[in-house]
N, C-alpha and C positions, 0 to 999 in steps of 0.2 A: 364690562365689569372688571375683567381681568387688567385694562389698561387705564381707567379711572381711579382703582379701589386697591386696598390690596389681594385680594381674594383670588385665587389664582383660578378660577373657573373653565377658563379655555387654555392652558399653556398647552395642551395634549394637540390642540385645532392647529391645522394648518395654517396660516393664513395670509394673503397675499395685501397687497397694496390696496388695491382697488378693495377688500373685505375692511381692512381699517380705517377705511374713507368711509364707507357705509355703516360704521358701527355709532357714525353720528346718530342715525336716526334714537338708537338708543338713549343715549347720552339723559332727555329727562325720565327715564323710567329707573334709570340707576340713581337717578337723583330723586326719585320718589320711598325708592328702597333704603338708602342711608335714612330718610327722613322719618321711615318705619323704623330703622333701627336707632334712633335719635327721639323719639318719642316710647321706645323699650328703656333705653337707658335712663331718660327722665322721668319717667312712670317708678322704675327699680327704687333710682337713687332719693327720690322725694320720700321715700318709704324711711331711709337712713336717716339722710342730712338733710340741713338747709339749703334753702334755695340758689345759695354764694356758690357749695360745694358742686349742687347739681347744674349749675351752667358752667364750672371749670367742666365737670365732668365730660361736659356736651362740648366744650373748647377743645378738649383733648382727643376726645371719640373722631371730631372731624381729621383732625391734623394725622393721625395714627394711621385711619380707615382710606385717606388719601395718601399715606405716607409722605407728606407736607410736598407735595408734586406741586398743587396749586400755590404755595406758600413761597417755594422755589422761586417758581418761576415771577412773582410779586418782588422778593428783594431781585433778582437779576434787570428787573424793568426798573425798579427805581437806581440800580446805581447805575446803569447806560443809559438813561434817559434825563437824569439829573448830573451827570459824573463827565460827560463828552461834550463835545459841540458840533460832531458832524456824523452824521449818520452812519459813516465806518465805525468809526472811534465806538459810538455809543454800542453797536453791535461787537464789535471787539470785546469792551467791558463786561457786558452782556455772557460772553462765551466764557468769560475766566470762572474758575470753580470757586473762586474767594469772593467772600461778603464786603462790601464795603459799608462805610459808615450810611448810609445813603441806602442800601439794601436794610439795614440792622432798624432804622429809626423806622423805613415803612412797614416794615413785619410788623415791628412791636406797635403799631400805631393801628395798623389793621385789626391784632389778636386784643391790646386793648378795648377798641371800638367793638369787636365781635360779642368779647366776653360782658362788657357793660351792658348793650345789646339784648343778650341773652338773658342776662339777671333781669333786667325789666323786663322783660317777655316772663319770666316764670313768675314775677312776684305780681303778676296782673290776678284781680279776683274774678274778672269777666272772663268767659269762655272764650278761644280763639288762640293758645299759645299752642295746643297738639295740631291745628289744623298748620299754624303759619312753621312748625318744624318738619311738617309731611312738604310744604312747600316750595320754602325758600333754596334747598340744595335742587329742586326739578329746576327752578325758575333762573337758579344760576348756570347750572350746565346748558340748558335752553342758548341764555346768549352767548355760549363758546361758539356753539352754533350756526346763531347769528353772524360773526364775525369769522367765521372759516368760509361762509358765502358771501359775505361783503366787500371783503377786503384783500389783497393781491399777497402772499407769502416773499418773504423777501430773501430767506437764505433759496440755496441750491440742495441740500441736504439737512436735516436737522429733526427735531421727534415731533413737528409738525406736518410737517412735508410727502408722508403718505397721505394725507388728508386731500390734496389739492391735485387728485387724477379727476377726472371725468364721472360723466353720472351720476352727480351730486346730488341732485335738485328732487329726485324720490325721498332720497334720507332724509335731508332736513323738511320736505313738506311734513315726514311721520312724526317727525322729532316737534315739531312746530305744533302741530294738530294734536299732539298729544300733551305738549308743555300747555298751552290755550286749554284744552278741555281737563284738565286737573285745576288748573288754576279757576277755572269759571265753578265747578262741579263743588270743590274744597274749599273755597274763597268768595262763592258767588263775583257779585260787581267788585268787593273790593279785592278781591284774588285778580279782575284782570286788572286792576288798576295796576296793583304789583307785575301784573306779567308786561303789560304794554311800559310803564313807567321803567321798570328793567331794561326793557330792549332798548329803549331811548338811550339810557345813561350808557348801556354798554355798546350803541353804536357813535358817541359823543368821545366814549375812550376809547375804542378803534382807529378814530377819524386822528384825534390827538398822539394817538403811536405810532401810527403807518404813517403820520406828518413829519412825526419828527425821527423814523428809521427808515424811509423808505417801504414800508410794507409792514407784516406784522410777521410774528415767530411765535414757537411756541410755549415760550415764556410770558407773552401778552395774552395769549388765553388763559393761563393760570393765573394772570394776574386782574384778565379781569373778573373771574372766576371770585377770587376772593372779594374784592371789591365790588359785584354784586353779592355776593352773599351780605354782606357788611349793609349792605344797603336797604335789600329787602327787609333782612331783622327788624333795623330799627325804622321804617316803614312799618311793619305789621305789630310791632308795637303802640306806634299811634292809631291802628284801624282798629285793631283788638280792643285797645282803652276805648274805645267809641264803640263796641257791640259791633262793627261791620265788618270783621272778618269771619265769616263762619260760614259752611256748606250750604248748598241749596235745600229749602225744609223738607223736601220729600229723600235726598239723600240720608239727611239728619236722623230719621223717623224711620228709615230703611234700616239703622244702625242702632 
């Protein structure tokens, strides 16, 4: 929670290398929790304003709640990944703390798409827009996940890099078995259509980073962090429009 959000939850804990590798297992349970507190905020805000207002709202809640960590790390992958031509270089770019034109156009291209996204998500008259915002932020943190087991880390030091000690394979089964069963439980079939459909795209943008950097860092998690989120959205807009995104009926009827 503490290293996803900004909520400082554990800064009091100790905690070693090997405990921040394993806080992957976490990872979709804090993305269940923002999704609860993303369904407080659009519950509130719908009360006020329009539906325009209450998806900025829900644009800006994410960016804050993450302190744009994930947003970061999206403009640093597009100006070293568009900006270089050889895999130092592109990592070099990558390291600098300045934006380039190339980081500025994918942000804005991203929080456009999120925010358009969003608005058709809240202006649906079908049920299915509380279920797909408990969702989409589990379903994204999920495949960071993904891709800290897939894929080989390329620096020697960097704020991905406690991740890639030993012992892995426990954490992410939890993380995995727990992203799957929210998704199936909140979503039924079309929740895993989003979960598997997810994993695909974000082991497609692993494959295409770590091709063209050598490995991946932890700016490509953040970035494809956002870029599933983006994605799922407007996926479960189209599942919603069609009645099939919604809980299994005995959950439903539990509630």
């Amino acid at each position: 929670m503490t290293f996803l959000t900004i909520f400082p939850l554990s800064r009091s804990i100790d905690r070693g290398p090997q405990d921040i590798s394993n806080s992957r297992a976490f990872y979709p349970a804090v993305g269940l929790l923002m999704g609860l507190l993303l369904v407080g905020v659009e519950a509130a805000s719908s009360e006020l304003f329009d539906v325009s207002l209450s998806a900025a709202f829900l644009l800006v809640t994410m960016v804050i709640v993450t302190r744009a960590l994930h947003l970061d790390g999206l403009m640093d992958v597009c100006d070293g990944v568009f900006g270089g031509f050889t895999p130092e270089r592109r990592l070099e770019i990558m390291r600098d703390s300045r934006v380039g034109a190339f980081g500025v156009v994918g942000g804005v291209t991203v929080l456009l798409l999120k925010y358009a996204a969003l608005l058709a998500l809240l202006t649906l008259s079908e049920p299915g827009k509380e279920w797909a915002l408990l969702l989409f932020p589990a379903i994204s943190r999920w495949t960071m996940v993904v891709l800290l087991g897939a894929f080989p880390y390329v620096r020697s030091q960097g704020l991905g890099s406690p991740f890639h000690g030993g012992g892995i394979k426990a954490a992410t089964a939890v993380a995995g078995v727990s992203a799957l069963a929210a998704s199936f439980l909140l979503g039924s079939f079309a929740g895993l259509g989003l979960f598997f459909g997810a994993m695909a795209l974000a082991w497609l943008m692993g494959w295409a980073m770590a091709k063209s950097l050598g490995g991946l860092t932890g700016d490509t998690y953040g970035a494809t962090n956002e870029v599933i989120e983006t994605a799922v959205i407007i996926a479960a807009v189209a599942l919603a429009g069609q009645e099939w995104l919604k809980p299994l009926p005995d959950l439903l009827d539990w509630f």
